[in-house]
N, C-alpha and C positions, 0 to 999 in steps of 0.2 A: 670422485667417480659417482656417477648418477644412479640411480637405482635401477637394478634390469629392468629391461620390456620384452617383455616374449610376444612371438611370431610364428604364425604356421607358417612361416617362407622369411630368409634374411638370404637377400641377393647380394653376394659384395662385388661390386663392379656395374656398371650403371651402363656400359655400350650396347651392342645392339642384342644379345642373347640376352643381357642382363634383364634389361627394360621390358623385353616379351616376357619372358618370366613373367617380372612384376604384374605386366598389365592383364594378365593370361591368370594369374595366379587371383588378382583381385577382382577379376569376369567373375573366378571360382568361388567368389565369397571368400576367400582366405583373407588374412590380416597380415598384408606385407610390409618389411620393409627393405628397401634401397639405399645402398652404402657409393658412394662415388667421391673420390677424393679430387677431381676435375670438373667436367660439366655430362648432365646426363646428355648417353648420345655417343661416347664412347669417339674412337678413333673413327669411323665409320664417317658420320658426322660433320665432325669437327679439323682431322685432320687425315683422310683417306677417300673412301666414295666419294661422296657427294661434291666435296671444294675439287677433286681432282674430273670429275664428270661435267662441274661447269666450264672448268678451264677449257674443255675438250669441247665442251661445246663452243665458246667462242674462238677458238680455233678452225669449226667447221664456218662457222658467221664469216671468218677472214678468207678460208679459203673457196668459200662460195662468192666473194666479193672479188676476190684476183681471177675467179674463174667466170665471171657474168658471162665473158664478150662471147662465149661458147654458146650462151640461151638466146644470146641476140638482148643482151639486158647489158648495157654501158653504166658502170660504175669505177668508180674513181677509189683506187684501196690507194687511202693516205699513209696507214700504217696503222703498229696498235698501240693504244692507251691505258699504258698496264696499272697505270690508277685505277681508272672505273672496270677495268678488267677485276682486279680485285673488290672494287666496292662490290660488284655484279655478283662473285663469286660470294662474299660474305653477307651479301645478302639474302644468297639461296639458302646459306647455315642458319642466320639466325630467323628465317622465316618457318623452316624445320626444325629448327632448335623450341620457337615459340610454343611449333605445334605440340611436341613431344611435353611440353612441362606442361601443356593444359591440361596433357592425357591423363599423366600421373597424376596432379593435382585431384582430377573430377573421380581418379578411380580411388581414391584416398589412401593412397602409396605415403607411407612416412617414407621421405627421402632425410638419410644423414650425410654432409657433404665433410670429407676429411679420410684420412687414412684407415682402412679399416685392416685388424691382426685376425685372425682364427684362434683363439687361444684356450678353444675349448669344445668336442664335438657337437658341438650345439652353439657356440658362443662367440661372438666377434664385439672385440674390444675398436670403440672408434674413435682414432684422435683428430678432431674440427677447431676453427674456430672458435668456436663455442664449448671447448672444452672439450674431455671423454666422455663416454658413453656405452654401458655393456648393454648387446644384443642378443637376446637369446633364441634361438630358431627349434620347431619343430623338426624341419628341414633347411639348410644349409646349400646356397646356390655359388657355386665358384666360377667367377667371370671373370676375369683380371685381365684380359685381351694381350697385344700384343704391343712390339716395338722395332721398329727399324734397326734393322742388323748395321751395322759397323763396319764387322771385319778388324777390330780394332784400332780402326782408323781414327783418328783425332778432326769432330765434326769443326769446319772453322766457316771463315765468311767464305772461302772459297772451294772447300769441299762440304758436300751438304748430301743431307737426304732426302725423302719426299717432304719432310715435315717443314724443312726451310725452304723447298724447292715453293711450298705451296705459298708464300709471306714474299717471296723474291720481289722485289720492287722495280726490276730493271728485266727486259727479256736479254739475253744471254747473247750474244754475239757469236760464240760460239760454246759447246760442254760435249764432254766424253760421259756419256751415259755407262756405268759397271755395272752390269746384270741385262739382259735381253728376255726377263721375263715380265709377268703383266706390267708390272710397276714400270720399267725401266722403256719397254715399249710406249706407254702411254704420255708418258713425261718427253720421249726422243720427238715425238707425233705430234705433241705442241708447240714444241718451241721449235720444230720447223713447219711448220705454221706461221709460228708470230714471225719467222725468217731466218731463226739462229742458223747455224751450223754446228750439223751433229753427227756423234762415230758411238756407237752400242758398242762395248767389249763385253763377247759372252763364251765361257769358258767351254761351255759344250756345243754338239757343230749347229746348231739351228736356233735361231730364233722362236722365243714361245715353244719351250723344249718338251716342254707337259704335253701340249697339243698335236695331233694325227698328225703326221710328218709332211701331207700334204696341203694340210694350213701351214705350217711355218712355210716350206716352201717358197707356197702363194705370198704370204705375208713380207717375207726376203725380196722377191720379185717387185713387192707393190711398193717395198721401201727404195729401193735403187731405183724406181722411175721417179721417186718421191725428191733424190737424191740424200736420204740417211745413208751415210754409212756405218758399217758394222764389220767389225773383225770377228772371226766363231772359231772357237777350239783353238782359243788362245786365253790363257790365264793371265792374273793380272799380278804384277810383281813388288811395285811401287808407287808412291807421288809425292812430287815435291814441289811445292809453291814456289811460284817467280813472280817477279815485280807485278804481274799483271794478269794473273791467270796459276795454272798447274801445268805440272809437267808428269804422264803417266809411263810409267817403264811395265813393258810386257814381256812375259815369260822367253817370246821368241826375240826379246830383243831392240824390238821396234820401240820407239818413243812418238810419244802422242801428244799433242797441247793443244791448249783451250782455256777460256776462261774460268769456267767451273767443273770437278768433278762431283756426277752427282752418283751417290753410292747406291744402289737400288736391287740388293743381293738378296732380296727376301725379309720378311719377318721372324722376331724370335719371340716366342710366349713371356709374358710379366708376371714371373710367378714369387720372385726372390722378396724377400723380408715381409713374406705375408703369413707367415707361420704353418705352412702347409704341410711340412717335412716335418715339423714338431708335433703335429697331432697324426701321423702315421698315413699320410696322405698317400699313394706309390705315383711316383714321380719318376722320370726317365729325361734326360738333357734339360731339364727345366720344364716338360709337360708333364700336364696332368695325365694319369692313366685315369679313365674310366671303361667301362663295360658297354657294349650295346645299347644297354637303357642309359647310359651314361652317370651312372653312378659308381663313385669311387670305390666301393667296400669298406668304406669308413662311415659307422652310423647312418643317418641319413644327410648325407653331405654328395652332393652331384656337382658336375661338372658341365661345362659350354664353351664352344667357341672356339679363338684359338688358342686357347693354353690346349685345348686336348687335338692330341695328334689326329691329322687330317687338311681337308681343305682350307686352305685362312680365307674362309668369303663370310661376310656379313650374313647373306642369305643365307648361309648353313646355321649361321650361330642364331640368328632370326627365328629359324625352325626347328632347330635345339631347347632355346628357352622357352617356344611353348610348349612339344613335347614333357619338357619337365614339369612346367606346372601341371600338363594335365596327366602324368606319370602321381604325380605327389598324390593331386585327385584322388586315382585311383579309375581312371577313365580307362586303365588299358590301351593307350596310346598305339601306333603302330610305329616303329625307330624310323627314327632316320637314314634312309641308305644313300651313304656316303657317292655310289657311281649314277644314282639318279637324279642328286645334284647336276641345275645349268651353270655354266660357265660362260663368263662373258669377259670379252678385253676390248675395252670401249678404244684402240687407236685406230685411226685411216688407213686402211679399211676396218673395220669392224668383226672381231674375233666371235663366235660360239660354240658352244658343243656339249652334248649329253650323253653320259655312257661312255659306251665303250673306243678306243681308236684302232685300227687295223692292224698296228701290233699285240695289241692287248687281245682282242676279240682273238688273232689266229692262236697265240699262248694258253689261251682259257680253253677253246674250242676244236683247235688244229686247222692246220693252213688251208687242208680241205675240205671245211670245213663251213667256212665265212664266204661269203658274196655281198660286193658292194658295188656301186655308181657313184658317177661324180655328175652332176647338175651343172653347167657352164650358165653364168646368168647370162651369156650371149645371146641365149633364147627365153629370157623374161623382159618383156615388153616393162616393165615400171623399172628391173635393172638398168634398161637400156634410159630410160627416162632419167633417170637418176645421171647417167653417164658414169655409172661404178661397175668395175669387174669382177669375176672374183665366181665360187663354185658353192653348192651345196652337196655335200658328200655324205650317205645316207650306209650304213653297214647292218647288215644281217647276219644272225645263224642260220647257214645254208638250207631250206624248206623250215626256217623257224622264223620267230619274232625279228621286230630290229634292235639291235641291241647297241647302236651308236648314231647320232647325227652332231655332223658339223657343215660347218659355216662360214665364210668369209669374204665380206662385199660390205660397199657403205650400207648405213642401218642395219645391217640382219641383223645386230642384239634382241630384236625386236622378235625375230623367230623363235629363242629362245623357249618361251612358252608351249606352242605345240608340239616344237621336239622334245619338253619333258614327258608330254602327258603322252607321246607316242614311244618311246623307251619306258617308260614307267608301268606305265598300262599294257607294255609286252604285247604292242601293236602288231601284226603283221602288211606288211608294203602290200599288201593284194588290198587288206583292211582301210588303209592312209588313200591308197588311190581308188575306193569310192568316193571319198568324200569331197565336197566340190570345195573346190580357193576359188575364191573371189578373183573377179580379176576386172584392170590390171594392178595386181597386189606382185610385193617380193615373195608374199605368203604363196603364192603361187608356185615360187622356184621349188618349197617343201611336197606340194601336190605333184609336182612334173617330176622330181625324182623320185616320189614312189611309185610311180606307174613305169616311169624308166626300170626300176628294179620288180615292178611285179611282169615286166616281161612285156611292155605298151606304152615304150616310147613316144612321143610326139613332137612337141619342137625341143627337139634335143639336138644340141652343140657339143660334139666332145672337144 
């Protein structure tokens, strides 16, 4: 064992809360270090965001290529190339991978790469290559992210998760997508694209279940012209490999085949053989509990991301980890509110939303309480351009702020941004429709439905 090093910040887990920490922590003049038993960069990285958002985008490249004859543009879709599909895709990782170790690097982050224990409130034992290592922290950062649920199903070459889904070397001929939440949508939106054929099994009645019942809806609709199909409020019962594929047996009976099952039932927090229960951690199904400021009540040991119950987004663990460094500060941080988080589901069409949904808002508020509008991009001139359909739905506290926007049409991910800062900022739609959108912008569709809701419709399509 090497002789301790002390640290005013010892981050163990190196993904996306971790690493803001670090770099957040070392802005602060603190003397960090980074514990990561894989590569900095976390699931986000390496096996989630980013390789799943280029796939998705050369998906849009194919289907902008089968759809030319529409712009009056003759091109010839040969098919896809899922070799340099993956080169493309790995080289967006290791081009972001690059950048992120220069960061650490220049901000003089000790990274230890190898398994890191808590073995002490203050102390993480790390075993590397390079042998152990005790680390001793002022404060104590718990990042250990998450991992693709199972179900405990037995991962093989033919039933798989996103993490094989993402390596696949073959596009799929046909696959039963299990789960119809982001994951499971984003992955179905690809590989019918690249051509496969595809069927979502999701246990509850709507697609993208989380989301305002009038995106899934939409989202439903946009998939049956897409031709996905999807069974809803049908559970899933069994699968058994055949010579050439699986075979899925459902609750009501029905049997279903295809070449691959890919399991896509959500994330579960990686909290197990890290010592966290041993030093009095309060842990609940395998999460971490923290507090508000997100600090455990053990010493000075906090929490990030997704081991702690809430949204599993990157961007929340992103905004976690600085928070914490500048919580350690002593900067008196403002928390993180978990319903002012954006949400985004990068499939065709393109999922958003901030706040509140029209079930949630009438529950908090009362039914008579809320007033909302739906925005048809039928009358936004760039939607139309675009050739995508889909609605901008805008919800208020009736004579109060807005307290929800969602979204669904190609690109709106991209709106995401102004819908936070008008939810957050406890906007009122009288407020949003002074302000001028450029036009012709999609950003435009967010300006026409606030004027639509501050009672000054204009080209409005219901």
């Amino acid at each position: 064992m090497s002789d301790s090093l002390t640290y005013d910040l010892v981050v163990l887990g190196g993904g996306t809360g971790g690493y803001a920490a670090a770099l957040r922590a070392a802005e602060l003049d603190m003397k960090v270090a980074l514990i990561e038993r894989d590569k900095v960069g976390g699931t986000c990285l390496h096996r989630g965001c980013v390789p799943t958002k280029a796939l998705l985008h050369a998906a849009e490249v194919a289907d902008t290529a089968k759809e030319s004859s529409n712009f009056g543009i003759e091109v010839e879709f040969k098919g896809i190339d899922i070799e340099k599909v993956l080169d493309y895709k790995n080289n967006v990782i290791s081009r972001n991978y690059k950048g992120l170790q220069g960061l650490v690097k220049a901000r003089g982050i000790d990274t230890y790469f190898g398994t890191g224990k808590l073995v002490g409130k203050d102390t993480v034992e790390v075993e590397g290559e390079d042998g152990k290592h005790t680390v001793t922290g002022t404060n104590v950062l718990l990042s250990t992210g998450s991992t693709s649920k199972t179900i405990g199903l037995d991962i093989t070459e033919r039933v798989i998760t996103s993490t094989e889904a993402l390596e696949l070397d073959k596009v799929p001929g046909s696959a039963i997508v299990l789960g119809g939440g982001v994951i499971g949508v984003e992955f179905a939106s690809v590989w019918s694209s690249f051509g496969a054929k595809v069927t979502i099994v999701e246990g509850l009645k709507h697609l993208v279940a989380n989301e305002d019942e009038t995106i899934s809806k939409n989202l439903e609709r946009a998939f049956k012209k897409r031709k996905i199909g999807f069974k809803l409020g049908t559970m899933f019962k069994g699968v058994e490999e055949t010579a050439d594929g699986v075979k899925v047996t459902l609750e009501d009976g029905s049997v279903l085949e295809a070449e691959y099952l890919l399991v896509a039932v959500g994330r579960g927090p990686v909290t197990d053989g890290f010592g966290f229960e041993e030093q009095g951690i309060p842990m609940d199904r395998g999460f971490v509990l923290a507090n508000e400021r997100l600090h455990t009540g053990v010493g000075n040991i906090y929490a990030c991301g997704d081991i702690v119950p809430g949204l599993q987004l990157a961007h929340r663990a992103f905004g976690q980890g600085i928070f914490i460094a500048e919580e350690i500060a002593g900067l008196n941080p403002v928390p993180v509110l978990e319903s002012g988080i954006p949400r985004v589901t990068y499939c065709e069409p393109e999922i958003f939303s901030v706040g509140l949904s029209s079930k949630q808002a009438e529950e908090r508020y009362g039914a008579d309480s809320v007033e909302s509008i739906e925005y048809n991009l039928g009358g936004n001139g760039k939607s139309v351009i675009l050739n995508t359909t889909g609605l901008i739905k805008v919800i208020r506290e009736k004579d109060g702020p807005v307290v929800g926007v969602h979204g669904i049409g190609a690109r709106l991910s991209e709106q995401a941004g102004e819908a936070q800062l008008i939810v957050n900022w406890e906007a009122f739609p009288e407020e949003v429709a002074q302000l001028i959108h450029a036009h012709p912008t999609q950003n435009e569709a967010l300006g026409e439905a606030h004027l639509a809701l501050a009672g000054k419709p204009l080209h409005f399509h219901s």
